[in-house]
N, C-alpha and C positions, 0 to 999 in steps of 0.2 A: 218471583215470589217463591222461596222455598216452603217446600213441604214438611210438615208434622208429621212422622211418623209416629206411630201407636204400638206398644207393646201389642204383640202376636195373642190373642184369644182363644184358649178354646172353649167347647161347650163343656161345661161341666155334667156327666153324669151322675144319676143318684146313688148310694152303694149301692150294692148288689142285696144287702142284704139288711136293706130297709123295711122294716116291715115286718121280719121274719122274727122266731125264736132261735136265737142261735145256742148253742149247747147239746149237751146230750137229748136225745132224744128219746120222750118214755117209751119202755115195754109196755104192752097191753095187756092188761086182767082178763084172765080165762073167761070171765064174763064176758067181755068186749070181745074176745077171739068166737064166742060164740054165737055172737051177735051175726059179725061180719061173715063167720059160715054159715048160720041160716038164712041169710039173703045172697048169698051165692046159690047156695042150693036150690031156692025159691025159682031165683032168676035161671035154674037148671042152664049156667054157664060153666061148663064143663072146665073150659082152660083156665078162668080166675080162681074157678074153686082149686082145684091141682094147684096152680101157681103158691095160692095162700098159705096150701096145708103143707106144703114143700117147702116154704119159707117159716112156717114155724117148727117144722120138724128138723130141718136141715140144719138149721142157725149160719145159715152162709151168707157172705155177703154180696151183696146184688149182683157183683160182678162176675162171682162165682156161679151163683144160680140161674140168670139167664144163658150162662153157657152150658147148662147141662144137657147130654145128649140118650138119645132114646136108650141108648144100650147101654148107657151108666147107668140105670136103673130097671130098664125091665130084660129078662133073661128068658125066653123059653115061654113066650104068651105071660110070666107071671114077671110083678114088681119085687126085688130086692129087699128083704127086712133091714139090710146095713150095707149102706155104700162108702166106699172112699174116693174120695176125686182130690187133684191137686188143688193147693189155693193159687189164685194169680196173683194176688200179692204179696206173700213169701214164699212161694214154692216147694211148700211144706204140706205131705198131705193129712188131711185129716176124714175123720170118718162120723156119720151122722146114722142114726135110727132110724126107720120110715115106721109108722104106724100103722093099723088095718087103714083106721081109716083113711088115712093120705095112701095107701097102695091103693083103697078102692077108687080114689078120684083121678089118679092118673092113671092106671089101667084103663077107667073109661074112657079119660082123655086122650090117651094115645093110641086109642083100640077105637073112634072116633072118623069117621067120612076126611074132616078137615087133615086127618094128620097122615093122609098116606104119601108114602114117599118120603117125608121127614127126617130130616134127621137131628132136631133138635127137637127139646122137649117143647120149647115154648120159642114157635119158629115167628118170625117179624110179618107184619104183614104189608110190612113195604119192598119190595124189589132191591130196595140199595144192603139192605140188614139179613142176614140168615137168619138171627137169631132176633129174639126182643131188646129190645135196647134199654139201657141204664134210665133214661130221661122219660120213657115207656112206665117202665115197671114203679118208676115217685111216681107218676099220673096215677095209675091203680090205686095205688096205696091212697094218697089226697081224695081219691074220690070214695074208698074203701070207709074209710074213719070218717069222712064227714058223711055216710049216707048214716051214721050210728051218731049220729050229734055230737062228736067230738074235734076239737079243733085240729086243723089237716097241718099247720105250720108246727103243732109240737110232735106231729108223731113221721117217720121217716122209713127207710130202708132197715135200718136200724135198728127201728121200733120192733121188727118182726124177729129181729136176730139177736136181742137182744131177750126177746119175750122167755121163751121156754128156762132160757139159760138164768134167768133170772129167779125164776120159778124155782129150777132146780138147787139154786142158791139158798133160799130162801126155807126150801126144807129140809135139807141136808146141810148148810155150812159147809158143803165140799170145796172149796175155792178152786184143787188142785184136779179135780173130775170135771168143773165149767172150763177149765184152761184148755183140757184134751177136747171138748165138748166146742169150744170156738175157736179151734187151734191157732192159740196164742203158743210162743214160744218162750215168753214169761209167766209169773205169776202175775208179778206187778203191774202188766198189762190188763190183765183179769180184773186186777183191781179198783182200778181205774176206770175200768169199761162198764164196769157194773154199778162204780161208785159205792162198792160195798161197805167204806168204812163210812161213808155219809150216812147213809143207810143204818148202820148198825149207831153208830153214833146219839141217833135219832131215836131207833128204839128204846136204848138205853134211857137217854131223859125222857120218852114216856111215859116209862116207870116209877120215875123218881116224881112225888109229890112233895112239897114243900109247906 
């Protein structure tokens, strides 16, 4: 008696990104940024707090900023008012502000018991990683935004590095100073990134009553 063979099966998995908001992901309102720093500060967690104000101050993107190292930023017991580091995804460097107050949280932080020997700023705390990891640093952030009652699936890596830059858009109209400011190598990049013409599009019918 021959056999039936049957078409080969496999399991079907569910996307990846079921579930999720996919899209740009928003900046945070200097409100929400303030939120999220006075419950770092609260929880007197030294490396999230540094972490946070280095990722609004920087405007890097995550893969940038987990690599940053102690002596890209601090010089001589003091932190640096303006750094420049390469990017790793265009290899283009660009340069960021630090504020008092983000010098005073990593100063503390790297001036800190845990960080001697170090030579990253925000070293891993697993044996395989030097440094914090990409998949690391979304966990803070998801747990960052949802300890402020907002939902962790719209806000991202992004959200942080987008925030300030946004900001800055938003009271100046400078398109061509948030380009230098998130070293894009377009404008139209800028564009895009920010969704400024959405944005402005919007204001626009605001205004208009019918």
């Amino acid at each position: 008696m021959s056999k039936i063979q049957l078409p080969a099966t496999r399991p079907v998995r569910p996307p990846w990104n079921k579930g999720r908001l996919i899209g740009q992901k928003r900046p945070l309102l200097p409100r929400q940024v303030w939120a999220i720093r006075a419950r770092l500060e609260l929880a007197d967690n030294l490396r999230n707090l540094a972490l946070f104000n280095l990722a609004i101050d920087s405007k890097l993107r995550g893969c940038d900023l987990v690599r940053l190292r102690v002596n890209d930023l601090v010089v001589g017991g003091s932190v640096r008012d303006r750094v420049s580091v390469i990017q790793r995804k265009t290899g283009w460097p660009v340069q960021f502000e630090v504020s008092d107050n983000t010098q005073k949280s990593v100063l503390e932080w790297v001036s800190s018991p845990s960080m001697m020997g170090c030579a990253f700023i925000f070293p891993s705390r697993f044996h395989g990683s030097p440094h914090l990891s990409i998949r690391q640093y979304a966990r803070l952030i998801r747990d960052w935004v949802s300890a402020i009652g907002l939902d962790p699936n719209a806000y991202g890596a992004h959200s942080l590095r987008r925030t300030k830059a946004a900001l800055i858009y938003r009271k100046t109209g400078n398109l061509r100073a948030v380009q230098f400011l998130l070293g894009h190598t377009k404008v139209d990049s800028t564009v895009r990134y920010l969704g400024v013409e959405l944005d402005d599009a919007l204001s626009i019918a605001e205004e208009i009553d019918i």
